[in-house]
DRENVOMAR-300165 format. One line per 10 residues: number of its first residue (from 1); for each residue z, y, x of C-alpha. Coordinates in pm, 1 decimal, decimal comma, always signed. Layout:
BEGIN
NUM = Z Y X ~ ...
//
This chain:
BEGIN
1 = +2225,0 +1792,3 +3946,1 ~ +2404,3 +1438,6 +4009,0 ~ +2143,1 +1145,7 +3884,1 ~ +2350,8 +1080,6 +3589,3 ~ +2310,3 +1423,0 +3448,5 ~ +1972,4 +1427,6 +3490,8 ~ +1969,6 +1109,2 +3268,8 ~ +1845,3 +1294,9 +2971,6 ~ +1587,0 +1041,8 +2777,7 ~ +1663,5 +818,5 +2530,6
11 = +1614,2 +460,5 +2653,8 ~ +1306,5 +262,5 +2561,9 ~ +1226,9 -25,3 +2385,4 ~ +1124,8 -198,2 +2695,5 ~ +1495,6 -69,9 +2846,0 ~ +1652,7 -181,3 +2546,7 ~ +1524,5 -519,9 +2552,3 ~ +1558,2 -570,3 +2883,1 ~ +1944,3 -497,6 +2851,6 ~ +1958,5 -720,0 +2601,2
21 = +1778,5 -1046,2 +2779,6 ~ +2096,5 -951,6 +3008,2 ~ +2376,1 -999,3 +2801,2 ~ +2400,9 -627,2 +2763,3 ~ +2472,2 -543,4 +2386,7 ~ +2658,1 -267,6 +2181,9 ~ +2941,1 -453,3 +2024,2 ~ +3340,9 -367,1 +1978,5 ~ +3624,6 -690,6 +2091,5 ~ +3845,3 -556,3 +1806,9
31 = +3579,5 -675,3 +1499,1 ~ +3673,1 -1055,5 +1541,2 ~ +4031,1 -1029,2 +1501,0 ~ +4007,2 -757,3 +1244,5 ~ +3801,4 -956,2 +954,4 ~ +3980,6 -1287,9 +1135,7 ~ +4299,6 -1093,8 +1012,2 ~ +4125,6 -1061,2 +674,8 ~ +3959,1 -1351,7 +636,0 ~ +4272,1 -1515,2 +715,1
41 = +4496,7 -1322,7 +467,8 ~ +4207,5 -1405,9 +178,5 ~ +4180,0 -1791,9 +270,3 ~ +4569,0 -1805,0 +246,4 ~ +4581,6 -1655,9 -95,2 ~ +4321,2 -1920,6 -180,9 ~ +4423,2 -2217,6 +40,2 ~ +4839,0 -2137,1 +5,5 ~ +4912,2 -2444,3 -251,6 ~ +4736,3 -2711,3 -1,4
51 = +4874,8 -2522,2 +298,6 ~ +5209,5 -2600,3 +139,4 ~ +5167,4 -2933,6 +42,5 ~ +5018,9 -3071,1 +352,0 ~ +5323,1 -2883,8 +543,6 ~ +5549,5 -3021,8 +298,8 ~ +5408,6 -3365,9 +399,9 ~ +5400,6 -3292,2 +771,8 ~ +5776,0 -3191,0 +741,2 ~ +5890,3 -3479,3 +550,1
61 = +5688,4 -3725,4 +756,9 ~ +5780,8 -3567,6 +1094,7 ~ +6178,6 -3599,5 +947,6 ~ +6168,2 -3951,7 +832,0 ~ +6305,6 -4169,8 +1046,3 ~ +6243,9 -4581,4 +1059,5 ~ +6571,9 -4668,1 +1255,6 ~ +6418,4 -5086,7 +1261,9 ~ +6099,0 -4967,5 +1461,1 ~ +6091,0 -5104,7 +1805,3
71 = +6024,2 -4855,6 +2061,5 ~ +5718,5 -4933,6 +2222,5 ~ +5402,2 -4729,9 +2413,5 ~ +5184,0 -4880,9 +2119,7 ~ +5397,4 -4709,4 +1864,2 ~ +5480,0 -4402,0 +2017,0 ~ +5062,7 -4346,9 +2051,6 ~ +5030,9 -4443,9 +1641,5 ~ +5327,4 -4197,8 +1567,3 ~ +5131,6 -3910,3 +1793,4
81 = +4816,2 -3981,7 +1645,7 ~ +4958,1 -3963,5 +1270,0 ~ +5122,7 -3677,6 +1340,1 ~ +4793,1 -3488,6 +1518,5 ~ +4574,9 -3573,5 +1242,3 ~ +4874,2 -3424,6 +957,6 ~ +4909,4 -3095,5 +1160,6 ~ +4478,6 -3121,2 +1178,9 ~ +4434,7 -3083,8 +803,5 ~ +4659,3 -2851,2 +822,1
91 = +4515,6 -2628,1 +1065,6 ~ +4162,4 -2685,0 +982,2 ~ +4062,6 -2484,7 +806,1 ~ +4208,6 -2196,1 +967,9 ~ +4030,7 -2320,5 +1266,5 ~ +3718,1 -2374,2 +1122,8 ~ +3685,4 -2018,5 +943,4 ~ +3784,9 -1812,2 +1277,8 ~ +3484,1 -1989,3 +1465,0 ~ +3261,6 -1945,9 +1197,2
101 = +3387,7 -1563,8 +1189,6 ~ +3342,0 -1509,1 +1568,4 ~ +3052,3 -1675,1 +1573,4 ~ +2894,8 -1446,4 +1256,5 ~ +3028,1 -1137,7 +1362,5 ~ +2901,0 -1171,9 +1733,2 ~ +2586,6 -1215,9 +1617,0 ~ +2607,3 -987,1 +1349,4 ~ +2660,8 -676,1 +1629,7 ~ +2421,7 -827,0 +1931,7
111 = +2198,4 -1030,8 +1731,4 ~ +2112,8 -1415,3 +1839,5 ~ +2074,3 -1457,6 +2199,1 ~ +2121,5 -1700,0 +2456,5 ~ +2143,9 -1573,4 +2820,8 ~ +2283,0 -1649,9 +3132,1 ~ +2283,6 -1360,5 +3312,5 ~ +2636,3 -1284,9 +3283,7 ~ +2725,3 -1603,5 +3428,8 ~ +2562,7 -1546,0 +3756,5
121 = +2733,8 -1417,9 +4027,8 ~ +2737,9 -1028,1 +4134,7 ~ +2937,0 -865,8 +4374,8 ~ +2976,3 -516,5 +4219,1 ~ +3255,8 -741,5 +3974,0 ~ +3452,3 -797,9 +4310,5 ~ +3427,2 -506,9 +4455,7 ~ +3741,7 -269,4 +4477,3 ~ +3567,5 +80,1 +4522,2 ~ +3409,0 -1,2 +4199,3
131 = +3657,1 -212,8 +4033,0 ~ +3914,0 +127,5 +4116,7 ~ +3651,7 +399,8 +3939,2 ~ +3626,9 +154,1 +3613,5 ~ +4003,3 +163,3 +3632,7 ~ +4002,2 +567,3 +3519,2 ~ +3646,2 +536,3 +3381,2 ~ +3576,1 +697,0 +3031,5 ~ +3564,5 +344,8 +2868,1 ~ +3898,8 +242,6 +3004,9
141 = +4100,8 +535,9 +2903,7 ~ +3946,4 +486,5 +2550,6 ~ +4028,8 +101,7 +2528,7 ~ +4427,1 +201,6 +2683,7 ~ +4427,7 +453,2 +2375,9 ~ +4301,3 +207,6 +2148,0 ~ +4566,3 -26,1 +2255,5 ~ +4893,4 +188,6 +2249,6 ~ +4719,8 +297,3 +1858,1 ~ +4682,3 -35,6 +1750,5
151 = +5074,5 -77,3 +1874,2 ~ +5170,9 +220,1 +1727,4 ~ +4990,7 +168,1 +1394,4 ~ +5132,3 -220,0 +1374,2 ~ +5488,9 -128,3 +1457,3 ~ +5452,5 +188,8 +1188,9 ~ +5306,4 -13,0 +943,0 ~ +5594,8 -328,2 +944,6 ~ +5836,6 -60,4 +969,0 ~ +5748,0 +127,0 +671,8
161 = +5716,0 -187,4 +462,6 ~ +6042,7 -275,6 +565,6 ~ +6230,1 +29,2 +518,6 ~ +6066,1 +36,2 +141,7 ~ +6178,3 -322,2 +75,2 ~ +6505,1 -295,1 +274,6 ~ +6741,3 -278,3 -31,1 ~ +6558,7 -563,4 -151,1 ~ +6586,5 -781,4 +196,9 ~ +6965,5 -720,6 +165,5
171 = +6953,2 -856,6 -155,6 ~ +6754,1 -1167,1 -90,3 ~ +7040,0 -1380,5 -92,6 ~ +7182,9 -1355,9 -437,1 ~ +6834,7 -1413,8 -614,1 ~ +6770,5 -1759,3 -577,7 ~ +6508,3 -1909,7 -420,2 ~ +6266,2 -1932,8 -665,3 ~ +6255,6 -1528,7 -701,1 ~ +6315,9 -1550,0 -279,1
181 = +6000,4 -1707,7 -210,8 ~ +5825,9 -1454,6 -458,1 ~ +5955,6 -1178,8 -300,7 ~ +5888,9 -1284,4 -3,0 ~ +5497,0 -1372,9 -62,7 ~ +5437,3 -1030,2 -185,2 ~ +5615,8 -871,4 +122,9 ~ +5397,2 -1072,4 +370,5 ~ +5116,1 -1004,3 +158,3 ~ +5154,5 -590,7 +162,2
191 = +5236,8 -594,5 +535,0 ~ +4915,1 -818,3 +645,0 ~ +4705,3 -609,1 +344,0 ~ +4803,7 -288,0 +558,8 ~ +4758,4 -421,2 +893,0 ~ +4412,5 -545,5 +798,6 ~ +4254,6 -212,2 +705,2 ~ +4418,1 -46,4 +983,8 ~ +4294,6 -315,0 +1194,0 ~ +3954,7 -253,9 +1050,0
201 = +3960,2 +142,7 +1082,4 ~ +4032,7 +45,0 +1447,5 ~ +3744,1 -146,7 +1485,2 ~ +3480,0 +43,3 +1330,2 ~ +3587,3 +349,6 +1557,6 ~ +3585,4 +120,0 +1853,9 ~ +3252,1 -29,7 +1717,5 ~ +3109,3 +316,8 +1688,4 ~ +3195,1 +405,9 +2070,6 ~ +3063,3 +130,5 +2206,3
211 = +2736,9 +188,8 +2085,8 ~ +2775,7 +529,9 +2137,5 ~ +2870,1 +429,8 +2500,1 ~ +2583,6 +173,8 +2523,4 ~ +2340,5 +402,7 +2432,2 ~ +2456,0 +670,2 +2654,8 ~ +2439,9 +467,6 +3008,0 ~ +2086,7 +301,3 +2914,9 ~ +1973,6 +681,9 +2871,2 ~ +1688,9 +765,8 +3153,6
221 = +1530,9 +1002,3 +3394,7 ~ +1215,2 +1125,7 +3331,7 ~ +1074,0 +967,2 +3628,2 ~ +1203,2 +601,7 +3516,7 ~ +1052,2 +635,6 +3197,9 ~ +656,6 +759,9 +3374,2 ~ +765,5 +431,3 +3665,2 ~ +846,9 +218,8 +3367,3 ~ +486,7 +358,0 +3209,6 ~ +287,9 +277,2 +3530,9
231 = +441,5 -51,9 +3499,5 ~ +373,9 -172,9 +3188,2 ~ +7,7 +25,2 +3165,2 ~ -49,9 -28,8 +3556,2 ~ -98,5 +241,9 +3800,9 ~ -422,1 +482,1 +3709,0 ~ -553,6 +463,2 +4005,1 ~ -550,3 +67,6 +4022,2 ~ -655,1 +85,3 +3620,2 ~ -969,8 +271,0 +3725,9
241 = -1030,5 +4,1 +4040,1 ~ -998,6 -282,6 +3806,7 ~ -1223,2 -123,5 +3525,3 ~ -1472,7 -63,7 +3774,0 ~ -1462,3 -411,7 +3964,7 ~ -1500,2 -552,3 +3601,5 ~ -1809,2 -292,2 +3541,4 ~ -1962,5 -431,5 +3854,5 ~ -1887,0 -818,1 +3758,8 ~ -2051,1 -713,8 +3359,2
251 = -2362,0 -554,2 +3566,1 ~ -2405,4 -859,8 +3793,5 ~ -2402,2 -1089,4 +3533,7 ~ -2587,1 -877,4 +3296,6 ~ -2842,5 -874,4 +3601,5 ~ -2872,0 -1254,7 +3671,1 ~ -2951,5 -1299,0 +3282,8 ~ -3278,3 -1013,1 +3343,3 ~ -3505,5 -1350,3 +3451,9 ~ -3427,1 -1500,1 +3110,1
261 = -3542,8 -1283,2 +2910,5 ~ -3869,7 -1286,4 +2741,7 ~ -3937,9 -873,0 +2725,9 ~ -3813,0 -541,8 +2831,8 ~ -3842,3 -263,5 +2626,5 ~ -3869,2 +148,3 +2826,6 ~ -3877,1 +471,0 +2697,0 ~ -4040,6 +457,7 +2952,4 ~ -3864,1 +575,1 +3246,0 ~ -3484,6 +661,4 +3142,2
271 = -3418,3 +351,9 +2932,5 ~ -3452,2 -32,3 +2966,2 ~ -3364,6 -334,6 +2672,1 ~ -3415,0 -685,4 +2811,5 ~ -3464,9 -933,3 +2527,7 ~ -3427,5 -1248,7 +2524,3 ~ -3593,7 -1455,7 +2212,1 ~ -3584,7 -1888,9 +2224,8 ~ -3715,8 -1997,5 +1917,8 ~ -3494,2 -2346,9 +1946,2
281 = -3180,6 -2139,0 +2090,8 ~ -3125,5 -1797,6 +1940,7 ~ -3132,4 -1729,7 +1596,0 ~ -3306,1 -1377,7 +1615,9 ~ -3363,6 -1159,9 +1958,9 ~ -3048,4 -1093,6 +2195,7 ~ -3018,2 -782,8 +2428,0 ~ -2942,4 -951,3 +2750,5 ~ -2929,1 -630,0 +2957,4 ~ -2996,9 -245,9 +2910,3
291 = -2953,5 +52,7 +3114,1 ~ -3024,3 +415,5 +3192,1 ~ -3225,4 +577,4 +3455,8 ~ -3076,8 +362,0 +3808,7 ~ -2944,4 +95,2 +3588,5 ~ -3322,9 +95,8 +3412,9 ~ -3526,8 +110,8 +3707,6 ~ -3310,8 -167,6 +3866,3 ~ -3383,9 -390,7 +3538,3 ~ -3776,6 -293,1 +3567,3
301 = -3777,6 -428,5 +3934,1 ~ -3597,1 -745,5 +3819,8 ~ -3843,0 -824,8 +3531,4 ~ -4164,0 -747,1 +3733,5 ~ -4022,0 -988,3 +4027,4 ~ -4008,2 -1243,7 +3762,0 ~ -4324,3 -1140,1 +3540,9 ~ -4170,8 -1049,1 +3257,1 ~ -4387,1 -788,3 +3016,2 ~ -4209,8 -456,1 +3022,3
311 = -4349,6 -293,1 +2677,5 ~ -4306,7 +90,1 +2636,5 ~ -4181,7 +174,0 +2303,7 ~ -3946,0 +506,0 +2308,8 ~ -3802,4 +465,2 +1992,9 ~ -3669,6 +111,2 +1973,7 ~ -3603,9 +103,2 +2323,9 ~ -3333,7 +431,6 +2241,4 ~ -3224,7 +256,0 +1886,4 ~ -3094,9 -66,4 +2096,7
321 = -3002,4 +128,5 +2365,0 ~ -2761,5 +346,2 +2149,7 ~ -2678,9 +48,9 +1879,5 ~ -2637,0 -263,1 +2044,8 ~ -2452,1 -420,9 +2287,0 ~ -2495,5 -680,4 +2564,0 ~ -2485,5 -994,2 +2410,9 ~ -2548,7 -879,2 +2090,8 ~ -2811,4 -984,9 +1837,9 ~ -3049,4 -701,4 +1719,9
331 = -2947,3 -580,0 +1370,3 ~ -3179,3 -697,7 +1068,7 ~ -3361,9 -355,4 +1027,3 ~ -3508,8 -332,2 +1373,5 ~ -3628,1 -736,3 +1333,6 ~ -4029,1 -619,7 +1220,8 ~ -4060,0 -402,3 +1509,5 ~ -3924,7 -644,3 +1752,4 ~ -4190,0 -912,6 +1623,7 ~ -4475,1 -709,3 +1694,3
341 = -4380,4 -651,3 +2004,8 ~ -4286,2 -1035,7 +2057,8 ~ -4607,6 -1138,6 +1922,9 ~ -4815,2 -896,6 +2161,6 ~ -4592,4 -1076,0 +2429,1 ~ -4697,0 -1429,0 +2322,0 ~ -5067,7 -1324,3 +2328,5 ~ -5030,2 -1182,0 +2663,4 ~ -4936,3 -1485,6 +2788,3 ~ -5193,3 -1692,7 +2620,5
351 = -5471,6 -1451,9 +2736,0 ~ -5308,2 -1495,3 +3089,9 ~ -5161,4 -1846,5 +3144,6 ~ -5353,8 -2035,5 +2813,5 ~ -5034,2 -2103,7 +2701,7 ~ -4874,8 -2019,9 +2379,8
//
């Protein structure tokens, strides 16, 4: 099975968005001109008196001649620039509305991006082994077929339109041109309507296989999609390194904090609590270590280096244990306990250093 075939998986959201950041969207050439086309027809309908009249003024201004002007570089610029800014407002609008279009319907189909990855340079575009398979690629046969339609369906469409109006074209020249201009107008108008929805059908179809298309050569193996996994989640085996290098950091900090504490709390030999309680600094007792059995005995060793009462109490030393975690204040409920305990603590050490 070739590695294409085996491409089975639907592409991921990571694949997706990756393609994207690339340039790489699902989006048919033929949309632009299509509502262009349309756009164009509609905005004529609308805009067709000042499209007139401004033309009207162009032509009579362009066919006006002042035969006392001197001919000099100074007027020949002034008679340019006039005659720029009367075919502008013509043309302006018209100009205006296909940018707007392109620029709507672009981002309508790909969304807003900015990207420069198509600009940089890649050899696979120059070379020929590859430029001669895209030649009788899938894609290319599809957009020669969509050409020689679009053809046929133009040249089909005029000609019909013409062949129903022909007795009428004939006739054009005996009805004046009031009626000429009329008929006319509604010819034009019937032969762009038709092109425009074929135009459209086109597109959508085209529109359709291109995402289709898209969608298809993003698709993955099942091995990209587990590499893509271990590269977003990070490799298991380097997961379970990193969890326990940042077990060992947590237990050598939680470690160095054992001196601070003011008592530790056993079951007596399974479990160990250090608390830590500062009248001026914490607002109730805070479990600055805990363990079970090595963990425990390690914390024992630690608090008798540093004389630090170790106080066996099975049940509150499991209740923390279980409950709370390091760096965490004991809950409310467990408070009278823990002040017995503290206050047995604080007469230890005035029994044994005089000091409260």
């Amino acid at each position: 099975m070739s590695e294409k075939d085996s491409k089975t998986e639907e592409a991921t959201p990571k694949r997706l968005s990756d393609a994207k950041k690339k340039g790489q969207t699902p989006k048919s050439a033929e949309l632009v001109p299509a509502i262009s086309l349309m756009a164009f027809s509609m905005l004529g309908a609308t805009l067709g008196g000042y499209v007139f009249r401004k033309g009207l003024v162009f032509l009579q201004n362009s066919l006006s001649v002042n035969y006392n002007m001197v001919i000099t570089s100074r007027n020949i610029r002034a008679i340019f620039f006039n005659k720029f800014i009367d075919s502008l407002l013509v043309v302006a609008p018209f100009a205006l509305i296909s940018m707007l279009i392109g620029i709507v319907v672009n981002i309508a189909q790909a969304g807003f991006l900015i990207t420069g990855e198509p600009l940089k340079p890649d050899l696979n575009r120059i070379n020929p082994i590859s430029g001669f398979k895209n030649l009788f690629s899938k894609k290319s046969v599809f957009t020669l077929i969509k050409n020689i339609s679009k053809l046929i369906l133009v040249f089909y469409i005029a000609y019909s339109n013409i062949t129903e109006s022909y007795k009428q074209i004939l006739n054009s020249g005996n009805i004046g041109t009031q009626k000429l201009f009329t008929f006319l107008s509604s010819l034009i108008s019937s032969l762009i309507y038709d092109i425009v929805v074929a135009m459209l059908v086109l597109a959508i179809v085209d529109f359709v296989f291109q995402k289709r298309e898209f969608k298809k050569n993003l698709r993955m193996t099942k091995q990209e999609i587990k590499e893509e996994y271990k590269q977003m989640e990070g490799d298991p085996q380097i997961k379970s390194a990193r969890r326990r290098r940042q077990m060992q950091l947590s237990a050598s900090r939680m470690m160095s904090d054992i001196p601070t504490s003011t008592v530790v709390i056993t079951n007596p030999t399974h479990i160990a609590v250090a608390l830590r309680y500062e009248l001026k600094k914490d607002k109730a007792p805070l479990v600055v270590a805990k363990g079970a059995d090595k963990t425990a005995a390690k914390i024992k060793e630690i608090a008798k280096e540093n004389k630090i009462p170790i106080i066996e109490n099975v049940a509150l030393a499991r209740t923390m244990y279980k409950d709370v975690e390091v760096g965490e204040y004991i809950p409310f409920d467990l408070y009278q306990t823990v002040a017995e305990i503290l206050a047995l603590v604080y007469k230890l050490k005035e029994k044994n250093k005089g000091k409260i």
